[in-house]
ChimeraX commands (.cxc) that place a marker at each C-alpha (Angstrom):
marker #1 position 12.13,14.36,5.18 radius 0.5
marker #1 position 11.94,11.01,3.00 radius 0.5
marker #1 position 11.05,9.73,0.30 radius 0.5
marker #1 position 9.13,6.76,-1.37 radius 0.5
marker #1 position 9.45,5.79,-4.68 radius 0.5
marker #1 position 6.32,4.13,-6.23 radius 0.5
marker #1 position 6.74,1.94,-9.41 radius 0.5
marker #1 position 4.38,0.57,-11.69 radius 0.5
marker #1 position 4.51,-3.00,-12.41 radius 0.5
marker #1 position 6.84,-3.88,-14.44 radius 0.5
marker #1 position 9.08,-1.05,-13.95 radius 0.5
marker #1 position 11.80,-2.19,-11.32 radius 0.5
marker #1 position 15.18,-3.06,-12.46 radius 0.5
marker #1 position 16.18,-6.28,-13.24 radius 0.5
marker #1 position 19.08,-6.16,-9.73 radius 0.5
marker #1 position 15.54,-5.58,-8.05 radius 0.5
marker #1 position 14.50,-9.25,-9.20 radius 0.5
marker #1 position 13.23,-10.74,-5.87 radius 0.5
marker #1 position 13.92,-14.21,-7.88 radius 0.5
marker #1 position 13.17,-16.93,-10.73 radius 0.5
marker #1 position 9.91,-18.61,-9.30 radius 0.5
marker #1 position 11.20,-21.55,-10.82 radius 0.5
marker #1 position 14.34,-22.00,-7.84 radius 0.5
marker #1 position 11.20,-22.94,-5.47 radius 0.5
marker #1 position 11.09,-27.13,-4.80 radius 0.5
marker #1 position 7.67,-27.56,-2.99 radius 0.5
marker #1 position 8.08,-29.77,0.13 radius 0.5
marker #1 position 7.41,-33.73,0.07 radius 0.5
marker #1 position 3.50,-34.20,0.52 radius 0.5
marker #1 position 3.28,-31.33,-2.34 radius 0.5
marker #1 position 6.02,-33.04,-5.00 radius 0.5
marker #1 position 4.53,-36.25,-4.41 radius 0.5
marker #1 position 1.15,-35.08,-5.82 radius 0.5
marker #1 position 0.03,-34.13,-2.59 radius 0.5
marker #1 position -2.44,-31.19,-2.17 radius 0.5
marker #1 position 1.01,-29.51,0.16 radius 0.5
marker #1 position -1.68,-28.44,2.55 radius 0.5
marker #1 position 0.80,-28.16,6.16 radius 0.5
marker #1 position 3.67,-29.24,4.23 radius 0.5
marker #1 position 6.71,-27.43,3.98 radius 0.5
marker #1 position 8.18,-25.52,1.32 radius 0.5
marker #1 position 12.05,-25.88,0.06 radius 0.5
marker #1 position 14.03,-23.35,-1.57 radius 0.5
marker #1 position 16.84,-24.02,-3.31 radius 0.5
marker #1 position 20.19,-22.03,-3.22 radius 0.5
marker #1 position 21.94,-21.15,-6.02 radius 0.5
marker #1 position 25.49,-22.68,-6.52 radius 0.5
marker #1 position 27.49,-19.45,-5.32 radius 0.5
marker #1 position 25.09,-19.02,-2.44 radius 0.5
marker #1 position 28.18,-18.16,-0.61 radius 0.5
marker #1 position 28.90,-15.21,-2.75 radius 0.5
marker #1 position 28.31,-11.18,-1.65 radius 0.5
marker #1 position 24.22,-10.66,-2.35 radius 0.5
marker #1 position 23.29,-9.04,-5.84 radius 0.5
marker #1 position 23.00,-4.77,-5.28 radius 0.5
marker #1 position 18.79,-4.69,-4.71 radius 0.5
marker #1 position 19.25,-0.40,-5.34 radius 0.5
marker #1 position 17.80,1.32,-7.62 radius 0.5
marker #1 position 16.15,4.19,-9.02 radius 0.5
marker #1 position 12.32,4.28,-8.78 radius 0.5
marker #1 position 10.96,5.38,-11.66 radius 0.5
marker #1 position 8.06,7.27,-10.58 radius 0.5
marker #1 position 9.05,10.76,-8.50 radius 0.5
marker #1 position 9.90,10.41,-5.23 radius 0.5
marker #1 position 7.05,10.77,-2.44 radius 0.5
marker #1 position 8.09,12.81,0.30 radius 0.5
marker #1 position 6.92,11.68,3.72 radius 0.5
marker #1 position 6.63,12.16,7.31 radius 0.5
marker #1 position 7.66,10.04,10.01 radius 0.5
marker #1 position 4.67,10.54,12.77 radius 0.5
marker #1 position 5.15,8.57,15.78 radius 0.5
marker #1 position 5.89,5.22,13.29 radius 0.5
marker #1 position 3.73,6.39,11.04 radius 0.5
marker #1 position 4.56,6.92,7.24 radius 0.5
marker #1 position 1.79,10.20,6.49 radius 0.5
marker #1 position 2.02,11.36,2.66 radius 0.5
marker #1 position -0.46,13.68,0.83 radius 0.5
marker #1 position -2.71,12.71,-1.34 radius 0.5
marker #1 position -5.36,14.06,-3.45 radius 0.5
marker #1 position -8.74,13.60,-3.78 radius 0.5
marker #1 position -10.43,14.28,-7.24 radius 0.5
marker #1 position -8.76,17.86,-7.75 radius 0.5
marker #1 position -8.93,19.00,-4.61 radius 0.5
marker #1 position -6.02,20.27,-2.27 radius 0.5
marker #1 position -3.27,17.77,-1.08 radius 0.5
marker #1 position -4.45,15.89,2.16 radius 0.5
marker #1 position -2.37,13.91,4.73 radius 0.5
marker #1 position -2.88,10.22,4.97 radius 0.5
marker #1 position -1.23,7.39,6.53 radius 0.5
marker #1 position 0.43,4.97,4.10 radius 0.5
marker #1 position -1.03,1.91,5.59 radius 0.5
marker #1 position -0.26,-1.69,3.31 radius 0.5
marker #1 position -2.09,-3.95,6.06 radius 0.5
marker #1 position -5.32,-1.67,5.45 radius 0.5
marker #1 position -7.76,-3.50,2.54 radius 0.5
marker #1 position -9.47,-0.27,1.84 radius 0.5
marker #1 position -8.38,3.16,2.24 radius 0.5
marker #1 position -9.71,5.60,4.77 radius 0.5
marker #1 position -11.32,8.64,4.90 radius 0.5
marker #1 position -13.12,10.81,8.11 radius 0.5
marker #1 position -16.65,12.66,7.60 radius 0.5
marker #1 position -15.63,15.93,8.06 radius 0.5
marker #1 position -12.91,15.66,5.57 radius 0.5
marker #1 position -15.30,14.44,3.02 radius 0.5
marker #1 position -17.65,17.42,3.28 radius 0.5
marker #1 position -15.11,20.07,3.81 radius 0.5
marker #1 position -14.32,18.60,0.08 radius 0.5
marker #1 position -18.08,18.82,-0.54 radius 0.5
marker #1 position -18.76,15.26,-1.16 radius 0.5
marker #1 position -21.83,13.80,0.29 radius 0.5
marker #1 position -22.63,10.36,1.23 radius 0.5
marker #1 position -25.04,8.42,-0.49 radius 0.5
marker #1 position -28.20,7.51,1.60 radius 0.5
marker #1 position -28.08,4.22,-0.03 radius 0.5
marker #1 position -24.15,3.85,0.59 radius 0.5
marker #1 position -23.39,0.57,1.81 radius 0.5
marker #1 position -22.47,0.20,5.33 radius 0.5
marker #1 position -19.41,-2.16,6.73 radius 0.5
marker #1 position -18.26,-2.90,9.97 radius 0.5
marker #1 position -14.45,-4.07,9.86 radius 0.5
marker #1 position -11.47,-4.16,12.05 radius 0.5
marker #1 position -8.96,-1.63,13.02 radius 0.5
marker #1 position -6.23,-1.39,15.06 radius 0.5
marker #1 position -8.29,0.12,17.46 radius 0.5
marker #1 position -11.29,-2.58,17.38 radius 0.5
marker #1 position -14.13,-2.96,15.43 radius 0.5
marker #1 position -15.94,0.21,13.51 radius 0.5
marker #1 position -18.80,0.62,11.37 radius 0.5
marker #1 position -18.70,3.21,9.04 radius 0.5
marker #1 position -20.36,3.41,4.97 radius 0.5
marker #1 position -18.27,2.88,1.37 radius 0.5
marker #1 position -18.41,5.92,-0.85 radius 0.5
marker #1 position -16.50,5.74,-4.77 radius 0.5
marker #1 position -14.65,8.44,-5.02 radius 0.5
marker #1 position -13.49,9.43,-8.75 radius 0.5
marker #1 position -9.65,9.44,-8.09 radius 0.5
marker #1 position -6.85,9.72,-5.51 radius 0.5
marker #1 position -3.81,10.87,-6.37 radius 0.5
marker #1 position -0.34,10.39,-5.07 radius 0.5
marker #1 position 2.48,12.36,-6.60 radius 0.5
marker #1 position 2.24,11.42,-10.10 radius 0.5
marker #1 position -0.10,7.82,-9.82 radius 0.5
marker #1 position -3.38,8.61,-10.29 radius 0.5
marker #1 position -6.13,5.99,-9.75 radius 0.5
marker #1 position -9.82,6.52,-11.15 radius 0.5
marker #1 position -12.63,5.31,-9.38 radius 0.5
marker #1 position -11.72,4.69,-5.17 radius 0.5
marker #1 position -13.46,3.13,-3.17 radius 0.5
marker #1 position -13.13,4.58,0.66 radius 0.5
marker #1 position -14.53,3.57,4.17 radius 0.5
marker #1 position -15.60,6.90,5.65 radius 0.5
marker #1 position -14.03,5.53,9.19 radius 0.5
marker #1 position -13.48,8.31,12.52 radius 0.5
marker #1 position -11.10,6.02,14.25 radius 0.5
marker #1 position -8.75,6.03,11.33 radius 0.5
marker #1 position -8.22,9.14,10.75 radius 0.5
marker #1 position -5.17,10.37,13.68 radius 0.5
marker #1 position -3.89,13.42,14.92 radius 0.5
marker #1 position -1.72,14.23,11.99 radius 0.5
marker #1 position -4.03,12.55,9.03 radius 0.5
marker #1 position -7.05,12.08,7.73 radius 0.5
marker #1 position -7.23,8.85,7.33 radius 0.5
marker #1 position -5.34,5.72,5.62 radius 0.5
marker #1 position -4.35,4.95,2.01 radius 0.5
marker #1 position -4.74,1.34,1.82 radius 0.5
marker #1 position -4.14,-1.70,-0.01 radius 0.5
marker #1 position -7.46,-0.51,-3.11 radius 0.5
marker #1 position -4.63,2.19,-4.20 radius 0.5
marker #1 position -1.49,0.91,-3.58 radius 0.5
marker #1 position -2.11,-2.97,-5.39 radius 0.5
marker #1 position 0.10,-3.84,-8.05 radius 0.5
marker #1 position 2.61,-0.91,-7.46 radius 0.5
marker #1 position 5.95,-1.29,-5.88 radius 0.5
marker #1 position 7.04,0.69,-3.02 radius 0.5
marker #1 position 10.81,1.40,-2.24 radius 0.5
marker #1 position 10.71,3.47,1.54 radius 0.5
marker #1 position 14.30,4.76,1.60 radius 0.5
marker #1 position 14.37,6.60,4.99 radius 0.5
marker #1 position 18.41,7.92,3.85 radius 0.5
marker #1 position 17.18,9.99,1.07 radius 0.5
marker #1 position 16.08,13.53,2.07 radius 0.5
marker #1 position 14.01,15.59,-0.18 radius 0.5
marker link #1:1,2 radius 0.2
marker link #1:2,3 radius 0.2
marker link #1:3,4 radius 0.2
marker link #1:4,5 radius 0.2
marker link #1:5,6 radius 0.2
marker link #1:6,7 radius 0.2
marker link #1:7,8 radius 0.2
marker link #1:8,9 radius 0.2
marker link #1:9,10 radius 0.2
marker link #1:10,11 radius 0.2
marker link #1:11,12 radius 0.2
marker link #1:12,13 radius 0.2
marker link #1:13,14 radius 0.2
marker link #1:14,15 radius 0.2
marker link #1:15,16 radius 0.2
marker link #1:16,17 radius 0.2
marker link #1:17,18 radius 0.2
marker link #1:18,19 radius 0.2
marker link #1:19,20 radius 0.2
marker link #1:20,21 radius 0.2
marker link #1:21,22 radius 0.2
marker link #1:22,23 radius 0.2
marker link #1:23,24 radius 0.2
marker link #1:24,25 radius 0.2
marker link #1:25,26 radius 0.2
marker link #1:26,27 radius 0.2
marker link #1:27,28 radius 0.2
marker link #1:28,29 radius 0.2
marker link #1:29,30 radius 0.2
marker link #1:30,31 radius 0.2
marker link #1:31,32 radius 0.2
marker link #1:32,33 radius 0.2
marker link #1:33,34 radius 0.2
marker link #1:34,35 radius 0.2
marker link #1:35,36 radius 0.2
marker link #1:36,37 radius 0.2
marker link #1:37,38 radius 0.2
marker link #1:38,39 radius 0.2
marker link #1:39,40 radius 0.2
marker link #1:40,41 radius 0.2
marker link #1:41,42 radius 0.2
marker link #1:42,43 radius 0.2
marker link #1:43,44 radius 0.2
marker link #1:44,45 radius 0.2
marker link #1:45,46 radius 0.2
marker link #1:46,47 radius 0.2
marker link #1:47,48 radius 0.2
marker link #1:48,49 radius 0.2
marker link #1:49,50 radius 0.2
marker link #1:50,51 radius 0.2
marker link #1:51,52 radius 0.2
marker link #1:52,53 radius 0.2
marker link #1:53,54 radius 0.2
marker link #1:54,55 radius 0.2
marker link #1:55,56 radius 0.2
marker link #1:56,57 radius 0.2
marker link #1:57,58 radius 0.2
marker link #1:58,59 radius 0.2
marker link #1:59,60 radius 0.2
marker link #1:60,61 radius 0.2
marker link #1:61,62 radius 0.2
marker link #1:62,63 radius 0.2
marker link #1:63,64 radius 0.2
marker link #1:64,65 radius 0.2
marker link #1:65,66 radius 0.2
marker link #1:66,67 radius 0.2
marker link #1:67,68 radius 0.2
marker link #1:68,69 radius 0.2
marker link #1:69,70 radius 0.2
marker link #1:70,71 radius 0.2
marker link #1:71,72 radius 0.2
marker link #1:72,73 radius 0.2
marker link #1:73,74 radius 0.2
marker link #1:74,75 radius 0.2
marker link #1:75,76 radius 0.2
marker link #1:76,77 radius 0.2
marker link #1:77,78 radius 0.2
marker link #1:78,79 radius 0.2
marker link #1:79,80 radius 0.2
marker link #1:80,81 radius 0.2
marker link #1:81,82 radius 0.2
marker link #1:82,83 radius 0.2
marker link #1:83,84 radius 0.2
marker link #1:84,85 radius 0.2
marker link #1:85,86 radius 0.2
marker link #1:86,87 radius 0.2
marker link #1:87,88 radius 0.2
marker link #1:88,89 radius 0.2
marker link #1:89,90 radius 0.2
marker link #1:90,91 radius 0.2
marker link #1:91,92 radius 0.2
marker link #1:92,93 radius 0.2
marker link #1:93,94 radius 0.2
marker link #1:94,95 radius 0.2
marker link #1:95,96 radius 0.2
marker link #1:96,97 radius 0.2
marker link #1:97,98 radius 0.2
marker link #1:98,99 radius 0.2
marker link #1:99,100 radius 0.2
marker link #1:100,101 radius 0.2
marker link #1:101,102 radius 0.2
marker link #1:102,103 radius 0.2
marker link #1:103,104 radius 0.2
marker link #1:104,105 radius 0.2
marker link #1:105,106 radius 0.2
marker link #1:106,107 radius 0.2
marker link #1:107,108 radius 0.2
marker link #1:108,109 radius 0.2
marker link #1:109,110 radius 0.2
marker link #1:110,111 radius 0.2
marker link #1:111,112 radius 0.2
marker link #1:112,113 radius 0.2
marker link #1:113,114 radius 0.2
marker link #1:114,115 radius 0.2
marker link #1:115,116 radius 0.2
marker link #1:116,117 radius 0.2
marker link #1:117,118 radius 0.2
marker link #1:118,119 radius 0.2
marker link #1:119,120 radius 0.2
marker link #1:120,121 radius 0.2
marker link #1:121,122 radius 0.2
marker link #1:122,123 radius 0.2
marker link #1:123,124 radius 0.2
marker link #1:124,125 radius 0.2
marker link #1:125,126 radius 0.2
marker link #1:126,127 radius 0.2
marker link #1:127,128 radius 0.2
marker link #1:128,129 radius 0.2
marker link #1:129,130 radius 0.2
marker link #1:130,131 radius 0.2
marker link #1:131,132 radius 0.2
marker link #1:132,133 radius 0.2
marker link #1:133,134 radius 0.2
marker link #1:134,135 radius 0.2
marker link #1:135,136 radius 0.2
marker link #1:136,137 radius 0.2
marker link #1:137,138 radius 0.2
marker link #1:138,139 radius 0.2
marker link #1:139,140 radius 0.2
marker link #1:140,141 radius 0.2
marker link #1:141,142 radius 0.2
marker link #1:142,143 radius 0.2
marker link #1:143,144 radius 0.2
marker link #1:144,145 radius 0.2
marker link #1:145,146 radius 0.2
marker link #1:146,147 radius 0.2
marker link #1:147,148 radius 0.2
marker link #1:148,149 radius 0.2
marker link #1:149,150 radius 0.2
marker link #1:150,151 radius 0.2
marker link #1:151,152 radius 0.2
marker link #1:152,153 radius 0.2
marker link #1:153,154 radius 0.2
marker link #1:154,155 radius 0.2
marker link #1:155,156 radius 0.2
marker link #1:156,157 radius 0.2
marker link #1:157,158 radius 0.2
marker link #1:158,159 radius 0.2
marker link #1:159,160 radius 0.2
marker link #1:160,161 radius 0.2
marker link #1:161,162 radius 0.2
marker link #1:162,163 radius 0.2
marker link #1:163,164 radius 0.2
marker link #1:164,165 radius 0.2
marker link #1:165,166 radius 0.2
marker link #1:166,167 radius 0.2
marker link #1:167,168 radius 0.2
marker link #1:168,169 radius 0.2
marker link #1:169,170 radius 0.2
marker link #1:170,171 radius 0.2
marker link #1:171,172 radius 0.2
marker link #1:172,173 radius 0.2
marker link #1:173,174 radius 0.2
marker link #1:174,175 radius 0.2
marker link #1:175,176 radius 0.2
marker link #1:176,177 radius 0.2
marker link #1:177,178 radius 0.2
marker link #1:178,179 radius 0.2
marker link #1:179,180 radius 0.2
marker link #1:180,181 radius 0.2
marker link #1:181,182 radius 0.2
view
């Protein structure tokens, strides 16, 4: 078993700093009053570049998430509204999270006749499926009100029923620390 720790913003320790955005010298065309459209960008080092990297752990300061590794897949549970804990794939890449018909009316949700429809791209091709709002996912203790989910069958795998994408994970930090068992 592992764990994820999720963070709010804000919340990471200061050794987590990815950087000062102010080290970053944008490349010629840009620093010349160029639109740097193509150009490069420059980073500069700091002076004792040379020296051992800065410790980056940390505790999260959410509770951990346990998860399953499936095949490459990260699959945590989730709930919807306040229903039973569900397994999902943690999916970053995925704009909108997931969710398969039967799922949503074994949880007795029913989809709008006037729900929009969307075709998009998966991994597998391209799938049409409708948007429902759903009034909150959680994930161990984040809650988020208010969800928008693509009801999508391809999505949903073997071990999940579908993906929790980028509409609930945005503007939290996730720390995947595959050496911590729960």
């Amino acid at each position: 078993a592992y764990t994820i720790g999720v963070h709010e913003p804000g919340t990471a320790p200061e050794d987590a700093d990815a950087g000062d955005p102010g080290d970053v010298a944008h490349g010629p065309d840009e620093a010349a009053g160029g639109s740097g459209a193509g150009g490069s960008e420059t980073v500069a080092l700091p002076a004792d570049a040379d020296a051992a990297p800065a410790s980056t752990s940390f505790e999260p300061s959410g509770a951990p998430i346990p998860f399953e590794n499936l095949t490459g897949q990260l699959v945590i549970e989730a709930r919807i509204g306040d229903g039973e804990p569900l397994p999902f794939v943690l999916d970053t890449g995925a704009t909108y999270s997931t969710l398969n018909a039967a799922t949503l009316t074994a949880l007795g949700i029913e989809i709008p006749a006037d729900a929009p429809v969307r075709t998009m791209r998966t991994a597998g091709g391209e799938a049409e499926g409708p948007m429902v709002l759903l009034d909150s996912v959680t994930v161990g203790e984040q809650r988020r009100e208010g969800v928008s989910f693509w009801i999508c069958e391809p999505c949903a795998t073997e071990g999940s029923v579908g993906l929790l994408g980028l509409n609930v994970w945005q503007g939290f930090l996730l720390t995947i620390d595959p050496s911590q068992e729960n």
